[in-house]
C-alpha positions, 0 to 999 in steps of 0.5 A: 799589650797593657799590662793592667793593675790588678783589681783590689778586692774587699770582703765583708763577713768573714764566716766560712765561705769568705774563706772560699773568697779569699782563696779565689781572690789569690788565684786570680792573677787579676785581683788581690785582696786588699782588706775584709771587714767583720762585726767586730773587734774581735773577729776583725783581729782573728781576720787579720791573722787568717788573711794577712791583710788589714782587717775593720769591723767599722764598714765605713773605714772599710769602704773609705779603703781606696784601693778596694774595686771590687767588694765580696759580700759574705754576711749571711743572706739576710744581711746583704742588703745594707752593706751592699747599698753602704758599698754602692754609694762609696762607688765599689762593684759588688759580688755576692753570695747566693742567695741575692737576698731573702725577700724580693723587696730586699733584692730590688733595693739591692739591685736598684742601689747598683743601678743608680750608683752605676756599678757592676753586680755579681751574684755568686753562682759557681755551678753554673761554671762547672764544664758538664753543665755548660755542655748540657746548656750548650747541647739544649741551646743549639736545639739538640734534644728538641723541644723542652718538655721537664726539668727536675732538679734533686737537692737531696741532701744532708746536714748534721745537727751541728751545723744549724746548732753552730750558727745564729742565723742558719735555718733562720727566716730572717737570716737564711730566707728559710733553709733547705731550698733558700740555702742549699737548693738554689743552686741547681734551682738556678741551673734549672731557670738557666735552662728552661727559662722562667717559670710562671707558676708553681705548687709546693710543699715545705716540711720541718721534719728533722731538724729543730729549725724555723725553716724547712728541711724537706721541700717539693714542688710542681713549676710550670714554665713559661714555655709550656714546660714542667718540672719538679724541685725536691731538696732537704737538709734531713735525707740522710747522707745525703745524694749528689744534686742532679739535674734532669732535662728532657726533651722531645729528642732526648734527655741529658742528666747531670749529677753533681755537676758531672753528665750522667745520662746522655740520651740524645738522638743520633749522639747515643752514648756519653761523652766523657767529662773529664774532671768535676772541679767544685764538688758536691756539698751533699753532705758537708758544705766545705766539700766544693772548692774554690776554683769555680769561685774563681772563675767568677772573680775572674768574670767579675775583673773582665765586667769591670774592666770591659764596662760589661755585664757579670756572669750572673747579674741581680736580675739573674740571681732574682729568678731563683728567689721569687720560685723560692718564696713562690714554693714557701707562698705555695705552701703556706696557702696550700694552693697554687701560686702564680709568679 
């Protein structure tokens, strides 16, 4: 067997969840983190200290790294877009952060750049690794619960004062897209599209209710589905404490219910009663957004090294990572006309 060298990765941004990246990095026999790249001077030599590896602020010098592969884009969600492109032409794979972008014209140069630079993009989407979701996907696939008639996911969750006061960019339209659902909701509103495919038009609301924020903190909506089906999305970062995600799936032969990432209800007929789930590696972020941990992070470099070594798709491509965008602004389009919006 060949024995491969390990890929080199690179990050960009060093806020919290780069973190969340270098841990996964190290935890992959297969990458090693080779450099990271901050705004400036100063923060690069905080990055240095925390990461041990050589640290830049100019993205140039960064991306001229050669043993950089592979680049982990973790600036805020509003600012993927030009370092993404810089690393596309420099010929370097990219994973990124949720969301892909704020705005569908962003995330189509995005997509675009990769496309005509012929590298891989990876979006990040952890949940969708978590082992009670994959065996709801699996259930629903092979036809066990029947036809799909609802969908509903619940973020309803929390956040303290602090952490929007603590940040430049968070709750921003032009940093986050927006807030409760742009931020914290797309992941299981990802789950959602996985599952029950895209959906063509959807009804939403969105408030500000609690938080001094431009963006909302408390969101509704009703999505038709291409299907025939329906769903419902709630989030919000102002339901204190905040509950663990859910997400609800229901069939003509029955229902599967995750919380959290963990399967709560199983009703599918001739299966009753629950399967167990063994652990619940990632966590929920209900209440705090440190509270997941990087093993399914991991997983994701891990799926990125094989798209890269295989000449294959990522896990989750641009294309993937859109959907969740456009029902997202469809929601914040849906309110501001107070009206239905097609998508």
């Amino acid at each position: 067997m060949t024995q491969h060298k390990a890929l080199g990765f690179g990050i960009i941004g060093t806020g919290a969840i780069a973190g969340m990246h270098a841990a996964a990095i190290g935890g992959c026999k297969d990458s090693e983190l080779m450099a990271v790249c901050s705004s400036s001077d100063e923060r690069a030599k905080l990055a240095a200290e925390k990461f041990k590896v050589p640290a830049y602020h100019n993205l140039d010098e960064f991306l001229a790294h050669k043993e950089i592969d592979v680049v982990c884009i973790c600036t805020h969600s509003g600012q993927h877009l030009e370092p993404a492109i810089a690393a596309a032409k420099s010929g370097k794979h990219i994973l990124l952060e949720k969301p892909i972008e704020v705005s569908l014209e962003r995330a189509d140069q995005l997509i675009r750049a990769c496309e005509e630079a012929g590298v891989k993009l990876g979006v990040i989407f952890q949940n969708r690794l978590k082992p009670g979701y994959l065996r709801m996907k699996e259930a629903v696939q092979a036809g066990k619960i029947g036809k799909l008639l609802m969908g509903t996911a619940a973020i309803n969750w929390y956040r303290e004062p602090a952490y929007y006061t603590s940040s430049s960019w968070k709750g921003t339209k032009k940093g986050d897209g927006g807030a409760a659902l742009i931020n914290q909701g797309v992941h299981t509103i990802d789950l959602l599209l996985d599952i029950m495919g895209d959906a063509s038009a959807v009804f939403g609301q969105v408030r500000t209710m609690v938080h001094q924020i431009e963006g909302e903190d408390l969101g509704a909506a009703v999505v038709n589905f291409k299907n025939g089906a329906l769903g419902t999305i709630t989030g919000g970062t102002s339901l204190y404490p905040g509950n663990p995600e859910r997400l609800e799936i229901y069939g003509e032969k029955g229902n599967i219910i995750l919380e959290a990432g963990k399967i709560v209800v199983w009703n599918v007929k001739g299966e009753e009663g629950l399967p167990q789930d063994g652990n619940n590696p990632g966590g929920s972020g209900a209440s705090d957004p440190m509270a997941i941990d990087f093993k399914l992070h991991q997983g994701q470099v891990e799926d990125m090294v094989r798209a890269v070594r295989n000449n294959q798709n990522p896990m989750v491509t641009g294309s993937d990572a859109r959907r969740s965008l456009a029902l997202i602004l469809g929601i914040y389009q849906s309110s501001s006309l107070n009206r239905i919006v097609q998508l």
